[in-house]
Every structure is written in C-alpha cells, then in structure tokens.
LOKOLLO-191563 format. One record per residue (C-alpha): residue number from 1; x, y, z. Coordinates in steps of 0.5 Angstrom, whole numbers. Layout:
! LOKOLLO-191563
(NUM, (X, Y, Z));
...
//
This chain:
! LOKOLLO-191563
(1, (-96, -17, 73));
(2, (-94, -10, 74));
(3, (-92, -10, 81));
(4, (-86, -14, 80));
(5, (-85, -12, 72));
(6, (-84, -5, 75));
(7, (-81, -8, 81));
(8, (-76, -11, 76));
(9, (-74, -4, 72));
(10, (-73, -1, 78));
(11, (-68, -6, 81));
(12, (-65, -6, 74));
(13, (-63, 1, 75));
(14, (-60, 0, 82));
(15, (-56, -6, 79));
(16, (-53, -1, 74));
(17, (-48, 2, 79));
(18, (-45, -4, 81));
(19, (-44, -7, 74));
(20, (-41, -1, 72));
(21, (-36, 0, 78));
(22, (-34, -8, 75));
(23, (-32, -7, 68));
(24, (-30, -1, 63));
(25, (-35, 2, 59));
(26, (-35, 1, 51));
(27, (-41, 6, 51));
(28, (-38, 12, 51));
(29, (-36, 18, 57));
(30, (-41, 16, 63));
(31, (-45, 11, 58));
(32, (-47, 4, 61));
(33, (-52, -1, 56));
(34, (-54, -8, 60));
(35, (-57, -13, 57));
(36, (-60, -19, 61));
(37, (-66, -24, 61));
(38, (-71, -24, 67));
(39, (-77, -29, 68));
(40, (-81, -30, 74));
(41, (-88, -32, 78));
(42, (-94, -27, 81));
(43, (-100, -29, 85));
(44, (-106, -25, 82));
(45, (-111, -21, 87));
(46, (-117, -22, 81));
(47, (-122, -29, 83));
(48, (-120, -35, 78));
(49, (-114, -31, 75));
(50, (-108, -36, 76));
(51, (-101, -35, 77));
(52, (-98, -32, 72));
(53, (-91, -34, 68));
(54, (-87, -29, 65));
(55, (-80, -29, 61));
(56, (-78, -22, 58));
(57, (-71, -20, 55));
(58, (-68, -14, 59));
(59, (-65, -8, 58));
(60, (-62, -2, 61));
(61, (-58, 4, 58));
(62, (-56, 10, 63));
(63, (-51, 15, 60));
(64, (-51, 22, 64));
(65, (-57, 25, 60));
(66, (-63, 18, 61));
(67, (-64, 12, 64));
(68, (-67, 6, 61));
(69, (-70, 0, 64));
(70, (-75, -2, 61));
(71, (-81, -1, 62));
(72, (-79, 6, 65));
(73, (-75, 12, 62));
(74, (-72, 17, 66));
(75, (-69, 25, 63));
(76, (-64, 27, 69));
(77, (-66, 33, 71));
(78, (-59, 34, 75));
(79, (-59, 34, 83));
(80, (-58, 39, 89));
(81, (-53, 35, 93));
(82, (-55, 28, 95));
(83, (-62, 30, 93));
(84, (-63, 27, 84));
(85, (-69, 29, 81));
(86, (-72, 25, 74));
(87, (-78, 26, 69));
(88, (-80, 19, 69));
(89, (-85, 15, 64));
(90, (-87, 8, 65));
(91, (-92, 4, 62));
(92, (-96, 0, 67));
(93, (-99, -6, 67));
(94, (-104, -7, 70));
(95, (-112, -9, 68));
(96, (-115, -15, 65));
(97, (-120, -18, 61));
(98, (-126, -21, 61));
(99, (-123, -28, 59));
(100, (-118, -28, 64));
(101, (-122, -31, 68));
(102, (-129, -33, 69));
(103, (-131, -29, 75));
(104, (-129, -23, 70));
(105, (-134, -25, 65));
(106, (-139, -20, 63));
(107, (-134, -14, 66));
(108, (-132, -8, 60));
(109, (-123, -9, 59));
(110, (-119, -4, 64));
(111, (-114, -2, 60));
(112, (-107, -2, 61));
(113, (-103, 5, 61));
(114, (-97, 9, 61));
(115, (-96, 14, 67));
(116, (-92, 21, 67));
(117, (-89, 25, 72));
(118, (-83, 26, 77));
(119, (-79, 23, 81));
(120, (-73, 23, 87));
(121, (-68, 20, 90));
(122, (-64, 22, 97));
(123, (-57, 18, 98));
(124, (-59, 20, 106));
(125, (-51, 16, 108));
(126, (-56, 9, 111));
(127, (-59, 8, 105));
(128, (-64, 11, 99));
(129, (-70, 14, 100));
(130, (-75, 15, 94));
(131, (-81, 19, 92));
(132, (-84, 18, 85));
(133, (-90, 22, 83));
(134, (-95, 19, 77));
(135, (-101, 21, 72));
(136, (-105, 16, 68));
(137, (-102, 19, 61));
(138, (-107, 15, 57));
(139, (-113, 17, 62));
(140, (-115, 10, 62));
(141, (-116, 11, 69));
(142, (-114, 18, 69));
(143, (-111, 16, 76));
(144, (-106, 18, 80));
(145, (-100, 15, 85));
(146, (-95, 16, 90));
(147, (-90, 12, 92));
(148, (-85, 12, 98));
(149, (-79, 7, 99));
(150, (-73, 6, 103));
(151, (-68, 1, 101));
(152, (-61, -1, 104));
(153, (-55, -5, 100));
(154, (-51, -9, 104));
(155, (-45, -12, 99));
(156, (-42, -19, 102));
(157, (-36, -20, 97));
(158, (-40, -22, 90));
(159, (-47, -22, 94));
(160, (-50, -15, 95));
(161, (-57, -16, 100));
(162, (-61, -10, 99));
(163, (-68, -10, 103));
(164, (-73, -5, 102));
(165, (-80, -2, 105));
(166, (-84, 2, 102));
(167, (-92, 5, 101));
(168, (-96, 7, 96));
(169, (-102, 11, 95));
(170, (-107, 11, 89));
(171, (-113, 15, 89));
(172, (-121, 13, 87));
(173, (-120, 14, 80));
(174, (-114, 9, 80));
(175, (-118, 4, 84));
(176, (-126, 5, 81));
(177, (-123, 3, 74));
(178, (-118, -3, 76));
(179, (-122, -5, 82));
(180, (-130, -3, 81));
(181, (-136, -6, 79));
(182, (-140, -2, 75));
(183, (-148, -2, 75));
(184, (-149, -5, 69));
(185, (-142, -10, 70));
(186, (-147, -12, 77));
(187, (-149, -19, 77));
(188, (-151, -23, 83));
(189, (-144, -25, 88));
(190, (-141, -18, 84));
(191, (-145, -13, 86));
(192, (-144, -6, 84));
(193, (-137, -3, 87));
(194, (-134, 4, 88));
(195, (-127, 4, 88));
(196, (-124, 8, 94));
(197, (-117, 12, 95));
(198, (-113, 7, 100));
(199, (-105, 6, 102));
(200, (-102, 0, 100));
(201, (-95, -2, 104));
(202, (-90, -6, 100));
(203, (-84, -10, 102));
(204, (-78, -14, 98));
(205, (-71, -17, 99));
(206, (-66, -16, 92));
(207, (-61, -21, 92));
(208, (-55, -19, 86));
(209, (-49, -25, 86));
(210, (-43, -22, 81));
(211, (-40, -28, 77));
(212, (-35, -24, 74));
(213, (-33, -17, 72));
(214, (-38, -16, 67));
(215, (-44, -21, 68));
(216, (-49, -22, 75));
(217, (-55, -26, 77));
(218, (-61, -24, 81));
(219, (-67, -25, 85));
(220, (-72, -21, 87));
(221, (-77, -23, 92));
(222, (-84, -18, 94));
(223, (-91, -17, 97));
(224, (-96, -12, 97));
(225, (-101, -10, 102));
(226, (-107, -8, 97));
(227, (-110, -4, 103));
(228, (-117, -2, 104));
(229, (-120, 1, 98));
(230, (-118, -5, 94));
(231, (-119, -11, 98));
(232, (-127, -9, 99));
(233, (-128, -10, 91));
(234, (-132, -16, 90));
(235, (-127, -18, 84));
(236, (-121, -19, 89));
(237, (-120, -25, 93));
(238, (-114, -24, 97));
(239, (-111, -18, 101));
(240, (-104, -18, 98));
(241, (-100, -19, 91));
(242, (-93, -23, 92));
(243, (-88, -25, 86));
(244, (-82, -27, 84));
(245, (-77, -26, 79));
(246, (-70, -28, 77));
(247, (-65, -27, 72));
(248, (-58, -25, 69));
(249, (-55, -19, 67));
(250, (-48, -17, 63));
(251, (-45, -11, 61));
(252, (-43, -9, 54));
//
C-alpha cells in the first residue's frame, strides 16, 4: 500500500497550512501538531493480491526546523526565494510475500525499506511544483526514484479542491527487486524476469472541506501508470495502481 500511504503523508503536509491559518497554535512559535484518522482502499498490481483495506491514525507536526507526516520526516534546510529544500526520510511500503497470494507462492519476501534523500518545493504563483529525490537506505532494493508533480489548490469557501500531476522514474534496481523473477523463483507461467528502469505517471484530486476553526475532513483520490518496466513482469496483471483514502483531522 505505499502509494496511497505516502500519497496520504504528502497530502497531510499541504493541509497543515490551511489548518494553521484557521486556529491559534497551543504548540509554540511557528509549531503546528494535528492529529487525525485516515482509512481507505488500494487496488494492488500483484496476481491474486486482493484489495487492500486500511485504517491508520494520523500524525503531523511542523515547527520551523522539521516536518512530521508519518511515514515521512523532513529537516528544513531553508530556502532561496520561493524555492524550499527539505532533507527527507520516509519508509515505504512496497514488497510482499509469499503468502499473499498464491501466485506468489515459492517467491523470496521483498522487503519494505526506508528511503533517504532531498527534496524541493517551488511556489511558482499558478501552483506548486515538486521534486523529490530518493535512495533505498536499507539497501533491500539498493534502488532509486525520482519524483516531479505539479499541483493547484483551488479554495471554495470551507472546500479546497487541488488537482495534481506528476511522473515518477525508478531505476533497474527498484523494479528487478519489487518486480522480478529470479531464475531459481521461475516457474511454468512465472518465468525469469529482469526488471527495467521505466517512468510511471501519476494523477490525483485531494479534496479538504474545513468544519470548523480546528478540525477538516478529506478525501484523496489517485492512480498510477506503472510504466513499461513494470507491467512486463509476469507477477503483474494490470497496468495501474488506484486508491482511495478518507479521513479527519483536527489541530491541537
């Protein structure tokens, strides 16, 4: 379920603003602590993985030094006009095993890992634009991604409406270990497979609806073209990832 947690996280650290601007900080100078509940639904690439159902409890804290939404943490590392730069750790959620489905069966666990690297945000005045650049920290995968999106917010009284686009690039690495079949995993109708680096495209609408000076709902809804590189492996059986997630938020 890692697209739509991390999906979920980075929402999360767009609401903050909006929350802020609608109640006085009992934190401290520059401090904002949320806490919340989210639940929602993916539909899973992997044969014979169902749906997945989840429900987690929701955090995020931001002060002028650190931005917390788990599962990511951002250092501030300050900015040069509109231009912000964060040191970011996340831990992701990707891999499975053997028992998820029977399909899967017979293949080694790929393990989930926590990623490392930079990231920057551009207030370019018709929206924001974000790059995030990522390591396998662990060395599960000893992959790599890179991430553009471009969003726009678009407030409607106690509604805000943002859409967003964005790509995504992982390399051979990622995509060999999450994706591939390994020549003693092979099996009649799962043959060998080398994964291949490819560029997946992503989409969402977030949609936040203020119900008083402290507390708002929201609703995230995206999709996620996993690109050549992936949809070639025998362990997939669709071309996309899709997910849901609601929940509720209020500030302390």
């Amino acid at each position: 379920m890692q697209a739509q947690v991390i999906r979920l996280a980075a929402a999360l650290l767009i609401t903050t603003p909006a929350l802020a601007q609608n109640a006085p900080s009992d934190g401290g100078p520059g401090s904002v602590t949320i806490l919340g509940i989210g639940g929602g639904v993916s539909l899973e690439p992997y044969r014979g993985v169902d749906t997945k159902a989840r429900v987690l409890p929701l955090l995020i804290y931001e002060n002028q030094w650190v931005a917390v939404a788990l599962p990511t943490l951002d250092l501030k590392l300050g900015s040069t006009g509109p231009v912000s730069y964060r040191l970011r750790t996340r831990l992701g959620f990707d891999g499975y095993k053997a028992k998820d489905s029977d399909f899967l069966s017979g293949m080694d666990r790929r393990k989930e890992s926590l990623w490392l690297g930079a990231a920057a945000s551009w207030d370019t005045g018709v929206g924001e634009v974000s790059l995030e650049v990522l390591g396998d920290a662990m060395g599960n995968s000893k992959g790599r991604m890179v991430s553009l999106e471009f969003e726009k917010r678009f407030d409607f009284g106690d509604l805000a409406v943002t859409p967003r686009l964005g790509v995504r690039s992982v390399d051979r690495k990622y995509v060999d270990y999450y994706f591939g079949v390994k020549p003693s995993e092979a099996l009649s109708g799962r043959p060998m497979y080398l994964g291949r680096s490819t560029t997946q495209t992503e989409g969402g609408m977030r949609f936040t609806y203020a119900t008083g000076r402290r507390d708002m709902w929201f609703l995230d809804v995206s999709g996620r073209l996993l690109g050549k590189g992936v949809e070639d492996s025998p362990l997939v059986e669709r071309r996309y990832q899709a997910s849901l997630f609601a929940g509720w938020l209020y500030r302390f």
